[in-house]
VEXMIMAR-144403 format. One record per residue (C-alpha): residue in three letters; chain; x, y, z; residue number from 1. Coordinates in nm, 3 decimals. Example, Ala and Ser with C-alpha at 12.3 -4.5 7.8 and 13.67 -1.06 7.14 Angstrom:
<rs>
[ALA,A,[1.230,-0.450,0.780],1]
[SER,A,[1.367,-0.106,0.714],2]
</rs>
This chain:
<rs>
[UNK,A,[3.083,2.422,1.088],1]
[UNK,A,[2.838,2.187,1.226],2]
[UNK,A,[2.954,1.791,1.167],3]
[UNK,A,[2.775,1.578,0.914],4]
[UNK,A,[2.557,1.279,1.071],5]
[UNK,A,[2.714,1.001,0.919],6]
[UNK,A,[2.789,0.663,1.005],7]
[UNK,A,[3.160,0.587,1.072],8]
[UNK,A,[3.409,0.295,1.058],9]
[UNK,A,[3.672,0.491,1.203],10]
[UNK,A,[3.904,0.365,1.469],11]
[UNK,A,[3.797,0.664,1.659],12]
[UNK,A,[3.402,0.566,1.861],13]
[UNK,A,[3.228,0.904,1.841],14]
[UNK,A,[3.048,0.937,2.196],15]
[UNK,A,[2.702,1.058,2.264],16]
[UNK,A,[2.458,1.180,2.518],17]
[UNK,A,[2.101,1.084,2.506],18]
[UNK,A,[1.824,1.344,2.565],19]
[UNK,A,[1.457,1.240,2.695],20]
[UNK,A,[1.165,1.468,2.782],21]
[UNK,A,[0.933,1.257,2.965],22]
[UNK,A,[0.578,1.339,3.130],23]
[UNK,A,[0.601,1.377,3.502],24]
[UNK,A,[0.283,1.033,3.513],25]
[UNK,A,[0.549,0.826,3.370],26]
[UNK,A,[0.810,0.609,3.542],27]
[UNK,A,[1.142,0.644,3.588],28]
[UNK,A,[1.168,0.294,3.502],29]
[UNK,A,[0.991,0.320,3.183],30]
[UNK,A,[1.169,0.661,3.072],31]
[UNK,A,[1.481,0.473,3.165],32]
[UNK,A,[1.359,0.179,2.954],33]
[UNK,A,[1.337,0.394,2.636],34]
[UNK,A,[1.636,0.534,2.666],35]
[UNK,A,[1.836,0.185,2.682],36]
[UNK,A,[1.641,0.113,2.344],37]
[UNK,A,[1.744,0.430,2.197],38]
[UNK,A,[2.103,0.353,2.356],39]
[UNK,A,[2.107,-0.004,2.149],40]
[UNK,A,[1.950,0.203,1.847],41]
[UNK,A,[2.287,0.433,1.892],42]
[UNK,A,[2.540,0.139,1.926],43]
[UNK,A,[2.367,-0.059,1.615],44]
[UNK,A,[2.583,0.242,1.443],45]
[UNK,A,[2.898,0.176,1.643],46]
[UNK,A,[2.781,0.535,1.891],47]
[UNK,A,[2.866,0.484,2.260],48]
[UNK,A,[2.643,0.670,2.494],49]
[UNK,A,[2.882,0.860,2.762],50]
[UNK,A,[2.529,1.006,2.927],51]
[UNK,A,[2.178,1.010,2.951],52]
[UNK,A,[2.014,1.359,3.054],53]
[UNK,A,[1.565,1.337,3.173],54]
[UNK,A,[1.380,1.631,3.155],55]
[UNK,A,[1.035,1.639,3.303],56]
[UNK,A,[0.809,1.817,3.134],57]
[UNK,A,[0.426,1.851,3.038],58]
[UNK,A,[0.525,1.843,2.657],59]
[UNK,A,[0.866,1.939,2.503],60]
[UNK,A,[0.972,2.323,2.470],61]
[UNK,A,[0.903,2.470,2.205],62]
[UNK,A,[1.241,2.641,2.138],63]
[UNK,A,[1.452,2.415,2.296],64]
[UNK,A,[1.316,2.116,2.322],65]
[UNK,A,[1.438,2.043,2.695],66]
[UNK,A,[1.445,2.403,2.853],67]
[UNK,A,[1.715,2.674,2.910],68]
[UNK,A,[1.842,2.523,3.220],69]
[UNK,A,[1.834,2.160,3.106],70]
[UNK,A,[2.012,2.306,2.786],71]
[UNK,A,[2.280,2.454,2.971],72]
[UNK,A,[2.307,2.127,3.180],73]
[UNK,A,[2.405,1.972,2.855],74]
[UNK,A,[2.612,2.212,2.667],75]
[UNK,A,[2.832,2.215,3.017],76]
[UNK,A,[2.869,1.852,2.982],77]
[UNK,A,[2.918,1.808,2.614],78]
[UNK,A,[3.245,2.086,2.611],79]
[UNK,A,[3.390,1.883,2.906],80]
[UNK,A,[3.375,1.564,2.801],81]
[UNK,A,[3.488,1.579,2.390],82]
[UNK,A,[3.093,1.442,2.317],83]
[UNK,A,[3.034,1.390,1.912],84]
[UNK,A,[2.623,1.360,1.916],85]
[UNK,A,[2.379,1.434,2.067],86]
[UNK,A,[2.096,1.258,2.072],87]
[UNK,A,[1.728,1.279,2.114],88]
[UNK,A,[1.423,1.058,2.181],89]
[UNK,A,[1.189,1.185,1.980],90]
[UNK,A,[1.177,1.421,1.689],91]
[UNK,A,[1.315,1.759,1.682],92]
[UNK,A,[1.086,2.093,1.528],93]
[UNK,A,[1.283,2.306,1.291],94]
[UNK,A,[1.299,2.560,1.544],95]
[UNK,A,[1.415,2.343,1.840],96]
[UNK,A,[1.673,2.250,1.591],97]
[UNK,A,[1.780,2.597,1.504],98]
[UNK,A,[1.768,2.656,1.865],99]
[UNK,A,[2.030,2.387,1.915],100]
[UNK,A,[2.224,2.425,1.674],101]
[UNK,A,[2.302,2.812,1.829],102]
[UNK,A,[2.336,2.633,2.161],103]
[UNK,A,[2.544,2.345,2.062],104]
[UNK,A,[2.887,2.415,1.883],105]
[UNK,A,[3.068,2.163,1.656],106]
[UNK,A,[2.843,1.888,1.748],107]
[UNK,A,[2.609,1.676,1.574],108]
[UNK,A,[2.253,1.695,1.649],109]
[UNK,A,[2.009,1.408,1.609],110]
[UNK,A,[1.662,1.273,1.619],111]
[UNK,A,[1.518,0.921,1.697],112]
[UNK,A,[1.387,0.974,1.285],113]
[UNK,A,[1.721,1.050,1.179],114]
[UNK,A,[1.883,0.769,1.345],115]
[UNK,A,[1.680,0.495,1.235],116]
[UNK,A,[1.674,0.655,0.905],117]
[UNK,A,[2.081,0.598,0.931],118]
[UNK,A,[2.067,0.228,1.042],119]
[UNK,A,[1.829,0.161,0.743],120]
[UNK,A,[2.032,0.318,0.520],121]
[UNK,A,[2.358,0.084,0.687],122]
[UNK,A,[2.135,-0.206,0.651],123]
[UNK,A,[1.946,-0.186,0.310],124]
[UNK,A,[2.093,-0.413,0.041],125]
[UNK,A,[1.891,-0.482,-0.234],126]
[UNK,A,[1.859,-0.175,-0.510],127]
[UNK,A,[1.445,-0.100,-0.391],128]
[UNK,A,[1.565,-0.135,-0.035],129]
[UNK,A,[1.823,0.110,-0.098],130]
[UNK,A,[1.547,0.345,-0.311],131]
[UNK,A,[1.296,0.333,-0.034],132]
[UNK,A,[1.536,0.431,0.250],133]
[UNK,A,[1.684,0.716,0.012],134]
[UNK,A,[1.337,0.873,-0.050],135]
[UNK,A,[1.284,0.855,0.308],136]
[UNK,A,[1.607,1.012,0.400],137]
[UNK,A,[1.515,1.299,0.118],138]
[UNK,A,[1.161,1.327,0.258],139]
[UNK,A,[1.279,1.367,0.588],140]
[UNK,A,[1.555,1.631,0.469],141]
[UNK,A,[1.296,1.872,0.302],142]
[UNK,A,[1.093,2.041,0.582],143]
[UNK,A,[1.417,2.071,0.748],144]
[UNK,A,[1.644,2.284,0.470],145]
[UNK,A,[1.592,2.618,0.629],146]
[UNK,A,[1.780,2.553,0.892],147]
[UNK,A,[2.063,2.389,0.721],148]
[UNK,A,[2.109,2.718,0.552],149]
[UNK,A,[2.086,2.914,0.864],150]
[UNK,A,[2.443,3.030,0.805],151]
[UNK,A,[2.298,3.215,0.562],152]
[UNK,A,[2.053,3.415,0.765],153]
[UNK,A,[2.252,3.757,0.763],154]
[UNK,A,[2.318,3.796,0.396],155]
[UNK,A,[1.944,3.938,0.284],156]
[UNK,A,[1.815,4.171,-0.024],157]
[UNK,A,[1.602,4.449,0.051],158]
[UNK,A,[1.192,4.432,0.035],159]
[UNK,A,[1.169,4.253,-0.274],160]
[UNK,A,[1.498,4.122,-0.316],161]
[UNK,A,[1.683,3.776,-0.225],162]
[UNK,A,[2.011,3.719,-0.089],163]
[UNK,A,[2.237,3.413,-0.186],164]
[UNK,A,[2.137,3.194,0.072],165]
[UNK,A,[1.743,3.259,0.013],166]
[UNK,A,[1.823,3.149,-0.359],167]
[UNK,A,[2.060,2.873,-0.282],168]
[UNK,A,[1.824,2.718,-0.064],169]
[UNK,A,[1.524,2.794,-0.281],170]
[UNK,A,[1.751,2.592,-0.519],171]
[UNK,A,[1.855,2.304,-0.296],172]
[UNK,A,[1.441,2.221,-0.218],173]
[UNK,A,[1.343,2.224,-0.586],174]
[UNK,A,[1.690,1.981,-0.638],175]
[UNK,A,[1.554,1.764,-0.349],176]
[UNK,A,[1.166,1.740,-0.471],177]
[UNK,A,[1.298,1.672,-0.783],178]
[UNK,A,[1.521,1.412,-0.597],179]
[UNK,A,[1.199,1.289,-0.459],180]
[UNK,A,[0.990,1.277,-0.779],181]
[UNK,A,[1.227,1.078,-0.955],182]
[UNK,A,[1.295,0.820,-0.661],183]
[UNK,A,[0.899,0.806,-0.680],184]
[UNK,A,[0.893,0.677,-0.999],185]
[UNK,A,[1.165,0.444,-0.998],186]
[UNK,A,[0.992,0.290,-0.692],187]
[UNK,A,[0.654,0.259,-0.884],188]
[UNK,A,[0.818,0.045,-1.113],189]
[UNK,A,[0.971,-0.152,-0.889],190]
[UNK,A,[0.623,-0.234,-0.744],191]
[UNK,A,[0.503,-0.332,-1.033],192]
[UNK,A,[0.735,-0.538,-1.091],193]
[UNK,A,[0.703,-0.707,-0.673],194]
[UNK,A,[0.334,-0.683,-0.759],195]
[UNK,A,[0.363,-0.889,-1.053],196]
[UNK,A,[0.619,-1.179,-0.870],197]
[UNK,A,[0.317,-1.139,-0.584],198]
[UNK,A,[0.087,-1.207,-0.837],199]
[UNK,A,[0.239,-1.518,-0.931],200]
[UNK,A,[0.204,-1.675,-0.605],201]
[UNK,A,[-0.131,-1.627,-0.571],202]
[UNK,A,[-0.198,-2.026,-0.581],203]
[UNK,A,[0.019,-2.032,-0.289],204]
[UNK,A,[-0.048,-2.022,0.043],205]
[UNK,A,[0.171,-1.692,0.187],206]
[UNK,A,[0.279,-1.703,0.585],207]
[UNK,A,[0.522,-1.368,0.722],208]
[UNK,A,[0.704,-1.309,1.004],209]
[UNK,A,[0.603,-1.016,1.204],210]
[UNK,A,[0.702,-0.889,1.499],211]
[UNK,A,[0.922,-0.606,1.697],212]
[UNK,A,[1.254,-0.544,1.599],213]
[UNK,A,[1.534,-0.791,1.758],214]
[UNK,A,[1.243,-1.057,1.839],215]
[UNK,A,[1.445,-1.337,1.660],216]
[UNK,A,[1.220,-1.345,1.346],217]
[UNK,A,[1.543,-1.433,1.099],218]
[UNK,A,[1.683,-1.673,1.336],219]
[UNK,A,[1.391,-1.877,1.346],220]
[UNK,A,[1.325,-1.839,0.974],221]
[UNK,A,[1.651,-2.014,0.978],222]
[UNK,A,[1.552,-2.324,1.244],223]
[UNK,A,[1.213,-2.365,1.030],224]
[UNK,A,[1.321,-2.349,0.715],225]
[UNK,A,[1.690,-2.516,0.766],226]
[UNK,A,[1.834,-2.204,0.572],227]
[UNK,A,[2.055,-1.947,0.528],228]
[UNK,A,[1.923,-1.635,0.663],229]
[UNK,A,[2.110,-1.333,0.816],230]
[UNK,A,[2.039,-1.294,1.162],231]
[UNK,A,[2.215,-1.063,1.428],232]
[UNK,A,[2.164,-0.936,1.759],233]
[UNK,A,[2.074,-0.577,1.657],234]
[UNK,A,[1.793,-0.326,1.603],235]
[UNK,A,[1.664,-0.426,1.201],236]
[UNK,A,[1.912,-0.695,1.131],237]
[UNK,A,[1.649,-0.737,0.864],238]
[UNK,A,[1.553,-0.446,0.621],239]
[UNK,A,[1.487,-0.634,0.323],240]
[UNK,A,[1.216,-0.889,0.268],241]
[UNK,A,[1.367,-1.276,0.251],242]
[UNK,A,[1.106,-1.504,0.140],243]
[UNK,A,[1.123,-1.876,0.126],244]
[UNK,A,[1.017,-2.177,0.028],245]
[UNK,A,[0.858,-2.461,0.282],246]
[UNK,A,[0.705,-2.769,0.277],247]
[UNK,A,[0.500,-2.928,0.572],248]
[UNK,A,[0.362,-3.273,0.485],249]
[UNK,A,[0.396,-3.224,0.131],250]
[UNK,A,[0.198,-2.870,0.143],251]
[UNK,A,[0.445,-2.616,0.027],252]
[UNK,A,[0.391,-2.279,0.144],253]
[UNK,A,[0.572,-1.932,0.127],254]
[UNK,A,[0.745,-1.789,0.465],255]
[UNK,A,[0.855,-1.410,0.465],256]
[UNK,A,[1.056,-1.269,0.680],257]
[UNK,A,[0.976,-0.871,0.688],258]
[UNK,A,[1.151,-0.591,0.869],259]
[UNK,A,[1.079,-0.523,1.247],260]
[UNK,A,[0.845,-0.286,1.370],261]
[UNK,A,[0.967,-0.018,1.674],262]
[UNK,A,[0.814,0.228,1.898],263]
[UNK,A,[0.791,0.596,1.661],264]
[UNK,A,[0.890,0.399,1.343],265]
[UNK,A,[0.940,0.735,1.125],266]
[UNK,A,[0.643,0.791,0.913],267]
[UNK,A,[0.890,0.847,0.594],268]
[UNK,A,[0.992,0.495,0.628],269]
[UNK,A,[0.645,0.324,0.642],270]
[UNK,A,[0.533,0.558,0.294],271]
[UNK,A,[0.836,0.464,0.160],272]
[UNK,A,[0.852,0.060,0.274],273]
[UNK,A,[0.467,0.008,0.152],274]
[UNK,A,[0.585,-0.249,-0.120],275]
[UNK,A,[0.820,-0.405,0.135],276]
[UNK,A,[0.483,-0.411,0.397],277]
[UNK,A,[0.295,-0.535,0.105],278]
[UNK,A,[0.409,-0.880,0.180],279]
[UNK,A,[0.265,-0.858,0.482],280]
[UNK,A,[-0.041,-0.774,0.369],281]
[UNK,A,[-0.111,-0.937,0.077],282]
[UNK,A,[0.011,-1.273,0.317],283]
[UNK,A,[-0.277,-1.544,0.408],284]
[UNK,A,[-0.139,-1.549,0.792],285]
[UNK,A,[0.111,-1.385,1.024],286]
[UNK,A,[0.327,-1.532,1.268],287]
[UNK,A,[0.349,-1.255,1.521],288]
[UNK,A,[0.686,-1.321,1.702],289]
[UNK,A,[0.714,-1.171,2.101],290]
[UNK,A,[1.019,-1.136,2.273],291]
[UNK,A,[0.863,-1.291,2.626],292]
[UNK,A,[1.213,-1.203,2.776],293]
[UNK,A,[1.178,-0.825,2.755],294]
[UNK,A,[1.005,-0.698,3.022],295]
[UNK,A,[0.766,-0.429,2.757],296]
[UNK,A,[0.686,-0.740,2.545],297]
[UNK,A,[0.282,-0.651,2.609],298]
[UNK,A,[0.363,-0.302,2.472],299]
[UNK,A,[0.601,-0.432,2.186],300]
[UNK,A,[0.304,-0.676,2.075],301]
[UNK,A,[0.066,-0.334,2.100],302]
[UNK,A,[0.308,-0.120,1.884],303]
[UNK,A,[0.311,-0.431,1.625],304]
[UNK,A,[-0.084,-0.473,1.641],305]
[UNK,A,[-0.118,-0.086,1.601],306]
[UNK,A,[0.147,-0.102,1.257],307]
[UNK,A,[-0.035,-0.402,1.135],308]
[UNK,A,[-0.361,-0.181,1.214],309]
[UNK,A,[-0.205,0.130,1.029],310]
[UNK,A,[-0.142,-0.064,0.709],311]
[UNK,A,[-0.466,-0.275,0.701],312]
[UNK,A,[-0.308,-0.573,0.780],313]
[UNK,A,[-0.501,-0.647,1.136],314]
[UNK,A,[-0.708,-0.877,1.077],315]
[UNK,A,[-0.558,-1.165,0.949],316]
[UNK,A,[-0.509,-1.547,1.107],317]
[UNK,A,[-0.231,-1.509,1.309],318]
[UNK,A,[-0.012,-1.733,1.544],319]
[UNK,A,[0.150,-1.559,1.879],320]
[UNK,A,[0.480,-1.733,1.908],321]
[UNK,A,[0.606,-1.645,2.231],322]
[UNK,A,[1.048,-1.679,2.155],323]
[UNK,A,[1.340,-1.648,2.368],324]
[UNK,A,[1.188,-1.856,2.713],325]
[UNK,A,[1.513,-1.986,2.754],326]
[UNK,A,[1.617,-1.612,2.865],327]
[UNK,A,[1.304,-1.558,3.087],328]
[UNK,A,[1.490,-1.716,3.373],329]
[UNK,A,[1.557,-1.452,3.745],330]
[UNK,A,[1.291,-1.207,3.578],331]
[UNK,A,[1.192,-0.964,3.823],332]
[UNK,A,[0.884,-0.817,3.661],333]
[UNK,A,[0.562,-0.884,3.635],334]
[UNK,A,[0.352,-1.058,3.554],335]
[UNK,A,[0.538,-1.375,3.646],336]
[UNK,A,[0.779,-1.210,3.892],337]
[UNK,A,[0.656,-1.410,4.176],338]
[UNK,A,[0.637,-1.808,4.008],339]
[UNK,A,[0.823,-1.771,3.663],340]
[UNK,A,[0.720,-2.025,3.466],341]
[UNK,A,[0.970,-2.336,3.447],342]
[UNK,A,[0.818,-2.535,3.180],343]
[UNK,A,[0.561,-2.499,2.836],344]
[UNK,A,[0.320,-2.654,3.036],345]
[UNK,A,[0.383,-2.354,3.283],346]
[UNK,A,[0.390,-2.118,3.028],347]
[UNK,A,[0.037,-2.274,2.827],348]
[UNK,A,[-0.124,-2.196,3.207],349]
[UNK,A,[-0.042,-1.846,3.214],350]
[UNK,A,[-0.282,-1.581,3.113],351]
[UNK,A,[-0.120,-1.522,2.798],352]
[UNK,A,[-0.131,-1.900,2.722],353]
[UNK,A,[-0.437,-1.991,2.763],354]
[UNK,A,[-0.611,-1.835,2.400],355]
[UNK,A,[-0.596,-1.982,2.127],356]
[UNK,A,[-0.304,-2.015,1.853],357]
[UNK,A,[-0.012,-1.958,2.026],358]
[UNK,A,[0.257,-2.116,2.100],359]
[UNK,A,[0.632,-2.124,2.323],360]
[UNK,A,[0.959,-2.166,2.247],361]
[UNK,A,[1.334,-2.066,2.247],362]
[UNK,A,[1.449,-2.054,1.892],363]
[UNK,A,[1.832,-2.055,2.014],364]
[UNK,A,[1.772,-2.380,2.179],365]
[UNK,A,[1.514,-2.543,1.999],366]
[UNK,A,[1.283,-2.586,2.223],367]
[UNK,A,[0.916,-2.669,2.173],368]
[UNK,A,[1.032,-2.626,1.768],369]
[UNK,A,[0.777,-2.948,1.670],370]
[UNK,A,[0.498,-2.770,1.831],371]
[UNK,A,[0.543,-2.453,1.602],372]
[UNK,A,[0.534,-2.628,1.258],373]
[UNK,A,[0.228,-2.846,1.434],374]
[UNK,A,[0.072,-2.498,1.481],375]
[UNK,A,[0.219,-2.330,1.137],376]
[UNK,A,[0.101,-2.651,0.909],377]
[UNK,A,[-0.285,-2.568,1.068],378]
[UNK,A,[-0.305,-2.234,0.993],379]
[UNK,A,[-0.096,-2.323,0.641],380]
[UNK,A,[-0.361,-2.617,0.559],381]
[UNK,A,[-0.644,-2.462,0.609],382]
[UNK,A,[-0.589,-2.221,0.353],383]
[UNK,A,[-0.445,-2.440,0.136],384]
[UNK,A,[-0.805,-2.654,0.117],385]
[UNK,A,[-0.973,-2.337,0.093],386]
[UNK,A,[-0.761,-2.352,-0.258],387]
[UNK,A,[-0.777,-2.695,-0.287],388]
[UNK,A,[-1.084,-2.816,-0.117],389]
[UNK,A,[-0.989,-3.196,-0.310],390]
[UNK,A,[-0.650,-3.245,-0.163],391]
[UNK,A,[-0.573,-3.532,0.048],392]
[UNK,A,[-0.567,-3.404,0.393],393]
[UNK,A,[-0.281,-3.496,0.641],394]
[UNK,A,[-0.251,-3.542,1.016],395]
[UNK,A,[-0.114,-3.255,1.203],396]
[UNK,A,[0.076,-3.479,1.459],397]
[UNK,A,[0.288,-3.660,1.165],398]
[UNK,A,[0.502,-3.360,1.044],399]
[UNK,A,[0.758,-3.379,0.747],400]
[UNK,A,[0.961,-3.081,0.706],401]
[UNK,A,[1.068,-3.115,0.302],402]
[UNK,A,[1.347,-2.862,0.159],403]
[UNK,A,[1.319,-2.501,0.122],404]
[UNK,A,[1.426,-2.233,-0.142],405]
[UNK,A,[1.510,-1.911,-0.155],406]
[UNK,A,[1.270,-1.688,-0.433],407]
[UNK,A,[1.449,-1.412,-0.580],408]
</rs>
């Protein structure tokens, strides 16, 4: 019987193979570059990745995915080598699945949407967290029943007729959009209930965190608002939305910290996260935080700016803060391969420096930290005397950073 995709705290470290099917215009580098994301995506759920296997094709196959002889390539691997998972880069059709699964014996089979689905599901921990990444998991389980009933296939009724498995599965998709109706609903209350808190802070001025997943968001949510906030080096540390309360010069302000964004975020997920997302945009301005250190950090920013796009959310003030300089150092790609910059002068010279409202720091070290809240408490203030056009006004340069809260 095929295993159950599950994570694991077992002693034992199941062991995986990666599978990509990559274009033959795109780099090795780049393909290579995926996979090491979907290889940290794999080890956020304790998975160690023996192998990674690149097929070059025009699109996937349609049956297989990779191809009979890439297939073969694998299966030869996997029985010689005691491999647990296999995984793949993208999502897998209902027939490619099928196909595998006939292919693949005793091993478990998994998708990029599957896996992230699973390291939500890890990380969720309030009760609408926990809803959301259920209906997802549910929404992503329907279109794919048939085949989980494919041991079934042989035992049919005549014309007319339905064997057991036909029923039981018939059985298991009205279960599971019943499943689906009822998580609905529970949801829908739930955002009522987030709209109404939402509601309540509309005399506020709202700033969230935005940015790629593993971009430091949490940890400098932590340095700005002198906080508890959990923060870990792994893919969505942060499922759940933390909001808290600043003050900058006596203007208080809300600051969210939101789940990160990724390359093929599963679709499920963004339905089923819209109240989370609504934070984001129901917020007055966005602090869009880039890992400069990563060498796709233009692309990361794109994939953000497309999400942001996708939820209506684009268009909103928003402050580039450029984190993690500190680990810039003996980068060998470009743009700055040739004079990486040394300095934040350096960095403000550069031709992602030179626009307007952004800024550079390390949020480990603290660098360049007084220059954020400068840039933070002029995007905050000048919403806050669109609310309160008669409120003494302060000076950016003379910064007091008062206490924060946490708001349930």
């Amino acid at each position: 019987m095929k295993k159950e995709f599950q994570y694991t705290s077992e002693k034992k470290i199941p062991k995986a193979v990666l599978v990509s099917v990559a274009d033959k215009q795109q780099s090795l580098h780049k393909v290579q570059e995926y996979l090491d994301e979907l290889e940290f995506l794999a080890e956020t759920l304790g998975i160690q990745t023996e192998k990674t296997f690149i097929q070059r094709l025009e699109r996937p196959d349609k049956k297989t995915f990779v191809g009979k002889g890439k297939l073969e390539e694998i299966v030869a691997y996997i029985k010689h080598h005691d491999i647990d998972v296999v995984i793949f880069d993208d999502d897998i059709s209902t027939v490619q699945s099928k196909n595998l699964d006939r292919e693949i014996q005793d091993v478990m089979i998994v998708d990029r949407s599957l896996l992230i689905l699973q390291i939500f599901s890890k990380r969720a921990q309030t009760a609408q967290s926990k809803l959301q990444v259920e209906l997802a998991q549910y929404q992503y389980m329907l279109p794919r029943l048939t085949n989980l009933w494919s041991h079934h296939s042989r035992q049919r009724g005549g014309i007319g007729m339905k064997g057991p498995g036909e029923t039981e599965l018939e059985t298991d998709k009205r279960i599971i959009r019943d499943k689906i109706s009822l998580l609905k609903k529970k949801l829908e209350k739930l955002d009522k209930q987030s709209h109404v808190r939402r509601k309540g802070r509309d005399r506020m001025v709202r700033a969230a965190l935005v940015g790629y997943t593993n971009v430091g968001k949490s940890t400098l949510m932590r340095l700005i608002g002198k906080t508890d906030v959990f923060a870990e080096n792994k893919l969505f540390a942060t499922v759940d939305s933390t909001v808290r309360k600043m003050v900058l010069n006596n203007i208080p302000f809300l600051l969210t910290d939101t789940v990160g964004f990724i390359r093929k975020l599963p679709t499920t997920l963004v339905e089923s996260f819209k109240s989370t997302l609504d934070e984001i945009v129901e917020a007055d301005i966005l602090l869009h935080v880039v890992d400069i250190s990563h060498e796709s950090f233009e692309e990361h920013i794109q994939v953000v700016n497309e999400t942001l796009r996708e939820i209506g959310a684009a268009d909103k003030p928003t402050l580039l803060v450029f984190n993690k300089i500190d680990s810039y150092q003996d980068k060998e790609y470009p743009p700055f391969e040739d004079h990486p910059p040394a300095t934040i002068e350096e960095w403000k010279q550069t031709y992602i420096g030179k626009g307007e409202d952004t800024v550079f720091i390390s949020a480990i070290k603290k660098d360049n930290i007084d220059e954020l809240r400068r840039e933070i408490f002029k995007l905050v203030s000048n919403r806050y005397y669109e609310i309160f056009p008669n409120h003494e006004k302060y000076d950016y340069n003379q910064l007091w950073l008062g206490n924060s809260e946490e708001e349930n």
